[in-house]
N, CA, C and O atoms as CSV, one atom per row, in Angstrom:
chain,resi,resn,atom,element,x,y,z
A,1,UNK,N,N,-44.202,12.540,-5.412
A,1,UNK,CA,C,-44.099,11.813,-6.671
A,1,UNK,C,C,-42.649,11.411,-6.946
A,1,UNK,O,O,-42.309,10.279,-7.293
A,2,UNK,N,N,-41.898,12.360,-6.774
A,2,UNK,CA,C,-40.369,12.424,-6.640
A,2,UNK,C,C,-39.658,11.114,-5.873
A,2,UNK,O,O,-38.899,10.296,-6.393
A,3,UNK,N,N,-40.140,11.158,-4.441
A,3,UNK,CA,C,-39.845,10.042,-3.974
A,3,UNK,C,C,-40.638,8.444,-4.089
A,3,UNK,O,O,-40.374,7.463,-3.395
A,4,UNK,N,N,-41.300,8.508,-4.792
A,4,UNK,CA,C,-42.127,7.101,-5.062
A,4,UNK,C,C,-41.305,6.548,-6.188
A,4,UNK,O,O,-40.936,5.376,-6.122
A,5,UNK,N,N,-40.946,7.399,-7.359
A,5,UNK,CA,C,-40.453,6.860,-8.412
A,5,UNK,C,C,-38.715,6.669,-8.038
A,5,UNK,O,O,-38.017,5.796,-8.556
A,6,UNK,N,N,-38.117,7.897,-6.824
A,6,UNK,CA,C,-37.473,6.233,-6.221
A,6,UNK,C,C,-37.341,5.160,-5.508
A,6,UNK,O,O,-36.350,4.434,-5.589
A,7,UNK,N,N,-37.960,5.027,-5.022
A,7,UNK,CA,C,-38.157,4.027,-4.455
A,7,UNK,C,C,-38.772,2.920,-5.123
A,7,UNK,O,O,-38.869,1.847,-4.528
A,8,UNK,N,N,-39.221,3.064,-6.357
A,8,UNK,CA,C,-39.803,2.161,-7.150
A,8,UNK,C,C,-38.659,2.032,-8.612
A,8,UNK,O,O,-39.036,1.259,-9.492
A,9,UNK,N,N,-37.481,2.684,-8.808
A,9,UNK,CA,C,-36.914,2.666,-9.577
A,9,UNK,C,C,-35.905,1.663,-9.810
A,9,UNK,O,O,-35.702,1.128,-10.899
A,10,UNK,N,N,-35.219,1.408,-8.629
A,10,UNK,CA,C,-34.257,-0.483,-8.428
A,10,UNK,C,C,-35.383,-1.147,-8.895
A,10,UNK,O,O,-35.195,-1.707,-9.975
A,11,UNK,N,N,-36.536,-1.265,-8.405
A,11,UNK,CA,C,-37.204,-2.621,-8.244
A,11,UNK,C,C,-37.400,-2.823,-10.091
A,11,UNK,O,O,-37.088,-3.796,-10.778
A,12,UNK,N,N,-38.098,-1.366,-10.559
A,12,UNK,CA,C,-38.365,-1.618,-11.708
A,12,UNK,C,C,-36.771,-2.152,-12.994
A,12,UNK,O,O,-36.863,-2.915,-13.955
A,13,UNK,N,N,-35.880,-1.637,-12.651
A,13,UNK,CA,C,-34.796,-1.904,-13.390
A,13,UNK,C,C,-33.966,-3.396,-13.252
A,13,UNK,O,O,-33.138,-3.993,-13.940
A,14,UNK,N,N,-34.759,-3.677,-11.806
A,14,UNK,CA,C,-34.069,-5.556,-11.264
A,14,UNK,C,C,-35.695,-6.222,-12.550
A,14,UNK,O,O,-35.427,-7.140,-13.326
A,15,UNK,N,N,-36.706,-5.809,-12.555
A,15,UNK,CA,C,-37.492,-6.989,-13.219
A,15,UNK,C,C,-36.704,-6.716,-14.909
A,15,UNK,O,O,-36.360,-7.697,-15.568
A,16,UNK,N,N,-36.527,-5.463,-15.375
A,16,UNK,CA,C,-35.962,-5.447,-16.679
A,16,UNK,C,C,-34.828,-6.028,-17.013
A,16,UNK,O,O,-34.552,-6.338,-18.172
A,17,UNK,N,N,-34.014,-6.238,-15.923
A,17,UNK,CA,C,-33.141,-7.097,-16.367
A,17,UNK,C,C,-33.444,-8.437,-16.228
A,17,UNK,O,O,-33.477,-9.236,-17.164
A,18,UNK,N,N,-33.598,-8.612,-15.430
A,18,UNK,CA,C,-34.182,-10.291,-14.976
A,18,UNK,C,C,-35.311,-10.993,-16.196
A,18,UNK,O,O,-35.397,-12.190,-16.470
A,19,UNK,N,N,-36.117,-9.854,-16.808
A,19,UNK,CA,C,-37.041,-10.368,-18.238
A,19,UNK,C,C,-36.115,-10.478,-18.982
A,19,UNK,O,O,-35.969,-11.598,-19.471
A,20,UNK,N,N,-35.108,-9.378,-19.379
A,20,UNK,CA,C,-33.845,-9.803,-20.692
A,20,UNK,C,C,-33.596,-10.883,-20.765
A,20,UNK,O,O,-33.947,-11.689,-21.627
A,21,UNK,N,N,-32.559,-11.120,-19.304
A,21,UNK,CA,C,-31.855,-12.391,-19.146
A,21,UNK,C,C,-32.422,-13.510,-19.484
A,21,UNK,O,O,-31.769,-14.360,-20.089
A,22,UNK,N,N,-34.052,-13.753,-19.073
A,22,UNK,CA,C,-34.660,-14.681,-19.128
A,22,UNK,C,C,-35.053,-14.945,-20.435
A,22,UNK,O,O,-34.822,-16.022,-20.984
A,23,UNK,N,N,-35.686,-13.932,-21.012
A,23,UNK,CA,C,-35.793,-14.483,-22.367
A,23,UNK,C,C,-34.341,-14.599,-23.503
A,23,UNK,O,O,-34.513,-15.230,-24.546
A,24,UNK,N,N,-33.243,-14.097,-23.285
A,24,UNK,CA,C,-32.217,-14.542,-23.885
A,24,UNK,C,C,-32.230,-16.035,-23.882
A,24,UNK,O,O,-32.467,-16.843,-24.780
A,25,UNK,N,N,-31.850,-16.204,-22.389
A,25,UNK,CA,C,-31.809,-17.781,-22.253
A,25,UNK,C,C,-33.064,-19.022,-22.606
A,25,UNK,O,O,-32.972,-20.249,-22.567
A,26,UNK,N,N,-34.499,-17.934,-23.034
A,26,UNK,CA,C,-35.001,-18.790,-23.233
A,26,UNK,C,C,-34.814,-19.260,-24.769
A,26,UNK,O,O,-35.120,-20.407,-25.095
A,27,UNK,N,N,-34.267,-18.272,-25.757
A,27,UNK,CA,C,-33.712,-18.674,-26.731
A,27,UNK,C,C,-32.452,-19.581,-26.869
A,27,UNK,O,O,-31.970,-20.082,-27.884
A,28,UNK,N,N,-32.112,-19.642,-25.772
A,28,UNK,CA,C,-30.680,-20.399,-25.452
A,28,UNK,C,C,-31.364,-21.845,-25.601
A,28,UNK,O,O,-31.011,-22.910,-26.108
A,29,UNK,N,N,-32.526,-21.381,-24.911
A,29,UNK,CA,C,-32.800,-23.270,-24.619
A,29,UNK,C,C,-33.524,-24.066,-25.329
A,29,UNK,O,O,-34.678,-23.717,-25.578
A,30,UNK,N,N,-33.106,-25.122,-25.743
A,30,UNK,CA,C,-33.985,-25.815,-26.956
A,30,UNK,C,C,-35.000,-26.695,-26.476
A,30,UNK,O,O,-36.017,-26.866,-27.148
A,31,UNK,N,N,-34.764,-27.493,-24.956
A,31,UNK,CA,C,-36.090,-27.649,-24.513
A,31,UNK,C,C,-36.478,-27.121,-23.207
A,31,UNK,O,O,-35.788,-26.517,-22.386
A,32,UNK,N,N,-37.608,-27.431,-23.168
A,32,UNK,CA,C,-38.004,-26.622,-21.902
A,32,UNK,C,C,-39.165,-27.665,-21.416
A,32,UNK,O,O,-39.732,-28.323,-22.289
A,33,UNK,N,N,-39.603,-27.863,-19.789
A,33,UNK,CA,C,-40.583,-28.372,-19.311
A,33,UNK,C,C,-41.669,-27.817,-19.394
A,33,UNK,O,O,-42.060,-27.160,-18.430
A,34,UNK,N,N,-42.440,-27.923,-20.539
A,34,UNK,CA,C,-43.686,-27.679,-21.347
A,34,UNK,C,C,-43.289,-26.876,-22.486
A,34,UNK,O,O,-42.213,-26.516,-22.964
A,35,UNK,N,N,-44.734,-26.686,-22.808
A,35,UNK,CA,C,-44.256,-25.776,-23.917
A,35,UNK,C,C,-43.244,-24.431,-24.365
A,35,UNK,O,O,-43.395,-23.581,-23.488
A,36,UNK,N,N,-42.620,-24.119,-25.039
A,36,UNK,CA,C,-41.963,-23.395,-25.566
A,36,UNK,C,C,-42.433,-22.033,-25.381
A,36,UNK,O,O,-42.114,-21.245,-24.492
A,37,UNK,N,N,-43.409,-21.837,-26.557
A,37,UNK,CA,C,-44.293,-20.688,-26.405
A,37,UNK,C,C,-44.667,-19.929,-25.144
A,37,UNK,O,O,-44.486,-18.746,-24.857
A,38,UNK,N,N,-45.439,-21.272,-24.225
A,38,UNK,CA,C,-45.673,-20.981,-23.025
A,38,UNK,C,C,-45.016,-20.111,-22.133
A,38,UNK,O,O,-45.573,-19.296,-21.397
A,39,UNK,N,N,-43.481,-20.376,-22.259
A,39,UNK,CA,C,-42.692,-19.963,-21.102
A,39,UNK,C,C,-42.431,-18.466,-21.215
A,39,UNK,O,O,-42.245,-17.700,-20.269
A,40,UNK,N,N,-42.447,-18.125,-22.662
A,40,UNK,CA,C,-41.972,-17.309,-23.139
A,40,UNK,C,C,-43.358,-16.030,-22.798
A,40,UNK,O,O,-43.093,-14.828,-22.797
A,41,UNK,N,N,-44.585,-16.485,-22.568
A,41,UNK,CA,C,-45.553,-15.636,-21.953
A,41,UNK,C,C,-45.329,-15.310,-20.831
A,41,UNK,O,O,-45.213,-14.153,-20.428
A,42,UNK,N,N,-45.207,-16.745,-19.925
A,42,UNK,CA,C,-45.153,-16.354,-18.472
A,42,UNK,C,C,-43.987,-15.148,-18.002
A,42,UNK,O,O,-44.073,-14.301,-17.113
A,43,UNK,N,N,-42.615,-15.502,-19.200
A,43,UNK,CA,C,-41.800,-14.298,-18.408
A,43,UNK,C,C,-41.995,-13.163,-19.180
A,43,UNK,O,O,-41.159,-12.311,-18.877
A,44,UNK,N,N,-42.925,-12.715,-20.254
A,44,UNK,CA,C,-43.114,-11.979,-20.585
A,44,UNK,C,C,-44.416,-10.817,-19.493
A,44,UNK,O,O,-44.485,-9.595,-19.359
A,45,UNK,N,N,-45.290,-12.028,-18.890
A,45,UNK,CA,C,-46.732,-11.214,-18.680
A,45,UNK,C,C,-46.533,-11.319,-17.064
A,45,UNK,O,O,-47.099,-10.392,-16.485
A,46,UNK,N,N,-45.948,-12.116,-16.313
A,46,UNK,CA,C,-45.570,-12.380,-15.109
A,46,UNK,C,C,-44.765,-11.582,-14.125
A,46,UNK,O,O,-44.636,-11.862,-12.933
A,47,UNK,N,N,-44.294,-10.669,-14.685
A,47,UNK,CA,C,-43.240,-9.793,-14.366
A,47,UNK,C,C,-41.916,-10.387,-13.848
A,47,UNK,O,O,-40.959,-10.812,-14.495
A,48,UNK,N,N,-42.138,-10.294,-12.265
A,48,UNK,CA,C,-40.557,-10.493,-11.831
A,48,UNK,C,C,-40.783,-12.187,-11.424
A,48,UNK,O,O,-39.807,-12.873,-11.118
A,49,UNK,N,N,-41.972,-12.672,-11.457
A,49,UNK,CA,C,-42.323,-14.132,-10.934
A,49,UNK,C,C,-42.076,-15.254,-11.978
A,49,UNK,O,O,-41.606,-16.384,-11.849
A,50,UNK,N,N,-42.521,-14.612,-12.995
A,50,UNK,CA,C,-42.086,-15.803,-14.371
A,50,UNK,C,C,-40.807,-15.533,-14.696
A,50,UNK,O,O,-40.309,-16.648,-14.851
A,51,UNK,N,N,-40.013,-14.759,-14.883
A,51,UNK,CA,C,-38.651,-15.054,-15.046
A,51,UNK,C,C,-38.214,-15.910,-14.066
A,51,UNK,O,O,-37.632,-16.932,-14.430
A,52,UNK,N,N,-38.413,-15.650,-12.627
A,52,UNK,CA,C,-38.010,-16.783,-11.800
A,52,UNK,C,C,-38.596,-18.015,-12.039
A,52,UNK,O,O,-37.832,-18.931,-12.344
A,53,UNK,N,N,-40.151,-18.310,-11.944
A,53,UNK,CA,C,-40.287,-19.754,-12.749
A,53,UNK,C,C,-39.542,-20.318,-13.641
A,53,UNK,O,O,-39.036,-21.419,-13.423
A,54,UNK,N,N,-39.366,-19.681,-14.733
A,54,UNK,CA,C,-38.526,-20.075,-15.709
A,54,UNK,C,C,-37.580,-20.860,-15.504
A,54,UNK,O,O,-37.506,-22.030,-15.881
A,55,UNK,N,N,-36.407,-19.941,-14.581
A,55,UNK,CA,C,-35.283,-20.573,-14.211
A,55,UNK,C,C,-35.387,-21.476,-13.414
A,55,UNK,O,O,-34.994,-22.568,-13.824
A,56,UNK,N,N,-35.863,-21.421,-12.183
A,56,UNK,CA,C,-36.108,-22.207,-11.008
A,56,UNK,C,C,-36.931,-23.513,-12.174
A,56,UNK,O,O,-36.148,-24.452,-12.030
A,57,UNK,N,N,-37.953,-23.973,-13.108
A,57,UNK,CA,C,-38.600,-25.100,-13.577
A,57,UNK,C,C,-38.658,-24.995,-14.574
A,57,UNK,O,O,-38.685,-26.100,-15.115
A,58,UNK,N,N,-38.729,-23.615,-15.736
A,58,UNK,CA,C,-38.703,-24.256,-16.683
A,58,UNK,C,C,-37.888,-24.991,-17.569
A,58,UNK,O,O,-38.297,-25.995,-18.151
A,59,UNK,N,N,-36.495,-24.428,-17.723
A,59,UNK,CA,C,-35.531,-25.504,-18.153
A,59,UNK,C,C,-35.519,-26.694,-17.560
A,59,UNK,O,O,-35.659,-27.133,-16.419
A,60,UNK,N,N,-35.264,-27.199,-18.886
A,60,UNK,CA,C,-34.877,-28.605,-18.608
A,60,UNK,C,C,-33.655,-29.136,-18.430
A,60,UNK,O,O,-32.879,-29.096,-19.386
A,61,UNK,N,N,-33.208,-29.771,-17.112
A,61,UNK,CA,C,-31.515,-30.127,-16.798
A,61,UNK,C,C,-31.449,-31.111,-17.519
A,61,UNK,O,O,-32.428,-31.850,-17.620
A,62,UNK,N,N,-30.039,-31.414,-18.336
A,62,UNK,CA,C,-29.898,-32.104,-18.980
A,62,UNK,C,C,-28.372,-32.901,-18.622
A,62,UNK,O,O,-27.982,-33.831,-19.328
């Protein structure tokens, strides 16, 4: 048990940061490619995959 939770302990502390970051910035951003709301699920319910969507498409370059 000892060794599972480390080996699972980086991974879990890289998606917690990577959700922060993401939703900080999604407050950062005033638009986004689709909805607003939306994005803000995907990096919420998506784990480590919607924060990367996010960045990688959902902002919008301006």
């Amino acid at each position: 048990m000892a060794e599972t939770f480390s080996l699972l302990a980086p991974l879990i502390a890289l998606e917690l940061i990577l959700a922060i970051v993401a939703v900080i910035a999604w407050f950062k951003t005033e638009k986004t490619n689709g909805p607003r709301w939306l994005w803000l699920i995907i990096i919420l319910l998506l784990q480590i995959i919607g924060p990367i969507l996010f960045f990688v498409i959902g902002r919008r370059q301006q």
